[in-house]
DRENDO-1510 file (C-alpha; in Angstrom, 1 decimal, always signed):
<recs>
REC; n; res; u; v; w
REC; 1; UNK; +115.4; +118.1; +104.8 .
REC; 2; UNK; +113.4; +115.2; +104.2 .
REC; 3; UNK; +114.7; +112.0; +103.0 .
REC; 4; UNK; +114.4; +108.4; +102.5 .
REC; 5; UNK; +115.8; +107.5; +105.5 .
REC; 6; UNK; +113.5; +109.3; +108.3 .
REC; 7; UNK; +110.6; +108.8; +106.0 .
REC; 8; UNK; +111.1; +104.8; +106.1 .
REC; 9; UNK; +112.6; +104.6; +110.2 .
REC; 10; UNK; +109.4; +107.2; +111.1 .
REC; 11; UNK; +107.7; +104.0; +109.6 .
REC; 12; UNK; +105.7; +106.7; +106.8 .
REC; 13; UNK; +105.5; +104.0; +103.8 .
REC; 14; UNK; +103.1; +100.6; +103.8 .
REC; 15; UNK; +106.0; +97.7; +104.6 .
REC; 16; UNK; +104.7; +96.9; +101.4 .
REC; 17; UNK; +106.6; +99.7; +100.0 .
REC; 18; UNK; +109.9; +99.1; +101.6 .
REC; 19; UNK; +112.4; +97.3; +99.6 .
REC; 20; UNK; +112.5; +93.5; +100.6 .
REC; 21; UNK; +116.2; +93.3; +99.2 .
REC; 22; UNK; +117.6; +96.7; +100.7 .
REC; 23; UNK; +115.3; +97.8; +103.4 .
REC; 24; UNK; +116.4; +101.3; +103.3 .
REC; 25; UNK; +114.7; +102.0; +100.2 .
REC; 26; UNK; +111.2; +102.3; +99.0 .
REC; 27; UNK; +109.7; +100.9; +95.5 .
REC; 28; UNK; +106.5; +101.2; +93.8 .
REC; 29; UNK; +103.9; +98.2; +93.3 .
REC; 30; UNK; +105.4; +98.8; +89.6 .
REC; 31; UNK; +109.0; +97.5; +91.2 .
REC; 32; UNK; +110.3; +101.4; +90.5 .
REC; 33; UNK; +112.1; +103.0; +93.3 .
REC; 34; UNK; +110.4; +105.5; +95.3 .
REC; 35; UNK; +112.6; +108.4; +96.5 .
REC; 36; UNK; +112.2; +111.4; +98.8 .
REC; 37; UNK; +114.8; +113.9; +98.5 .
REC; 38; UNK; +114.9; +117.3; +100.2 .
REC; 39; UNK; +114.5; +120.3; +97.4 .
REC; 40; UNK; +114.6; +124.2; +97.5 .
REC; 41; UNK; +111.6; +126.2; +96.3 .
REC; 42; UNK; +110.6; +129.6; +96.2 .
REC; 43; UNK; +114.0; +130.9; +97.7 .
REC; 44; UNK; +114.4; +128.5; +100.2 .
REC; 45; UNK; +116.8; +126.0; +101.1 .
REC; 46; UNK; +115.7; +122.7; +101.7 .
REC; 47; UNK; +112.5; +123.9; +102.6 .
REC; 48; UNK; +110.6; +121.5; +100.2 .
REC; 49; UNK; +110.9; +117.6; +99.4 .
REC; 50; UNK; +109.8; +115.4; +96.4 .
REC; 51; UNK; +108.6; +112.5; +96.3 .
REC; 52; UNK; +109.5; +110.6; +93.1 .
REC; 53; UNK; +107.6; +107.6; +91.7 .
REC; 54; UNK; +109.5; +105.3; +88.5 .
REC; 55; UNK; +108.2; +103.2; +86.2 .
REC; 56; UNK; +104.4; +103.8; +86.2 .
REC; 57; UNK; +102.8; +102.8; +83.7 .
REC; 58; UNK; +100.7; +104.9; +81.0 .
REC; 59; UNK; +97.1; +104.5; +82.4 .
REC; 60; UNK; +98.1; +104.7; +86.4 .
REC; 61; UNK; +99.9; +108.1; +85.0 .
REC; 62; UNK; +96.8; +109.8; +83.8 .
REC; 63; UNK; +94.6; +109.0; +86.9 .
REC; 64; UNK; +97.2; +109.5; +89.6 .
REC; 65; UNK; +98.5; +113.2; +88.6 .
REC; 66; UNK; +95.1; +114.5; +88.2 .
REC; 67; UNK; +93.7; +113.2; +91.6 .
REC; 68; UNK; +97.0; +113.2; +93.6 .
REC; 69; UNK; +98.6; +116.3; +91.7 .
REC; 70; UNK; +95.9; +119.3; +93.3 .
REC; 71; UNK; +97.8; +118.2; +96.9 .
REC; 72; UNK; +101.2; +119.3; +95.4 .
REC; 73; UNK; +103.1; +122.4; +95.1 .
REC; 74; UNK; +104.6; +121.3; +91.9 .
REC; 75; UNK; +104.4; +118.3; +89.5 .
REC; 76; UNK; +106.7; +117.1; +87.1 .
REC; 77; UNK; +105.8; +113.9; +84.8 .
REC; 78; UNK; +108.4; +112.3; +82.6 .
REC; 79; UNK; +110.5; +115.2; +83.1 .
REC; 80; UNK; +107.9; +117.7; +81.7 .
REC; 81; UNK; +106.1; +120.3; +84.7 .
REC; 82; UNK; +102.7; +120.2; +84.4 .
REC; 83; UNK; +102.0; +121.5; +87.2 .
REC; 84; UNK; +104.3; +125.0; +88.2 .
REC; 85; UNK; +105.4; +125.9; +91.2 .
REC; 86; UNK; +103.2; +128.9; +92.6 .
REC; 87; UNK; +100.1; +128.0; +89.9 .
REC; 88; UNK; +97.9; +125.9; +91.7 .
REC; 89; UNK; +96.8; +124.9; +87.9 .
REC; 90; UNK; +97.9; +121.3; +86.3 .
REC; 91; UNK; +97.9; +121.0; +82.9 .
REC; 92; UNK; +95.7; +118.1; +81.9 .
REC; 93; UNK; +97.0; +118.4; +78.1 .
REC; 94; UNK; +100.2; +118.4; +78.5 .
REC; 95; UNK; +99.7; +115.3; +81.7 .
REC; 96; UNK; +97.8; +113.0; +79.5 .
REC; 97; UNK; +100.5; +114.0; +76.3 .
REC; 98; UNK; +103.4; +112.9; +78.8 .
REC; 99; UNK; +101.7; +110.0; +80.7 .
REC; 100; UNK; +100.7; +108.7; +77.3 .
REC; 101; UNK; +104.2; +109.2; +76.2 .
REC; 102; UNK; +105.2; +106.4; +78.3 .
REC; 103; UNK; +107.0; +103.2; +77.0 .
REC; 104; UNK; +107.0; +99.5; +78.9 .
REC; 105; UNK; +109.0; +100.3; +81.4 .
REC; 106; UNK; +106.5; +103.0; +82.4 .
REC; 107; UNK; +108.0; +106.5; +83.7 .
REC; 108; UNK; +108.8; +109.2; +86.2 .
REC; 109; UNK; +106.2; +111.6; +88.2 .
REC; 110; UNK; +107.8; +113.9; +90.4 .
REC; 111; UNK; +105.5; +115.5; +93.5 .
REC; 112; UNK; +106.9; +118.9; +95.1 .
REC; 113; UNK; +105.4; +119.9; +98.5 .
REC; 114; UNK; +106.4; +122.7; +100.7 .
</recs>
């Protein structure tokens, strides 16, 4: 499946995004890692991959997942799906609830594409 590693050495990312201190690894302009991870969906088995964005902040939350979330499978923001796997729908209550819900430190969206 899909991972960090052929996502960075297929040269995918901005440099920007590749981790000056660790090269293997991706972070946000937020300094949040960004992961890729294989996932299964729908049966499958590894037949989907996430991409996984930390520490965004509050107001970056509520106007990425509505405008980046409709090219998604699945979304998941600070551990809460507001988007489901096999809807199509988001959830913009329940998005702006959970991006509001953020702290400081910002927090976790999760994208799920097949």
């Amino acid at each position: 499946g899909l991972a960090d590693g052929p996502v960075i050495a297929a040269r995918i990312p901005p440099s920007s995004m590749t981790n000056a201190g660790n090269a293997a690894t991706m972070q946000n302009s937020f300094g949040g890692a960004v992961t890729v991870a294989p996932v299964a969906r729908g049966g499958g088995n590894n037949n989907a991959f996430t991409i996984t964005y930390n520490n965004v902040p509050a107001g970056v939350c509520t106007k990425l997942v509505p405008t980046s979330g409709a090219q998604f499978d699945e979304v998941t923001v600070g551990g809460t799906v507001v988007k489901a796997f096999g809807t199509n729908t988001l959830n913009a209550v329940t998005t702006a609830n959970q991006c509001g819900g953020f702290g400081g430190n910002g927090g976790q969206i999760v994208f799920t594409s097949m």
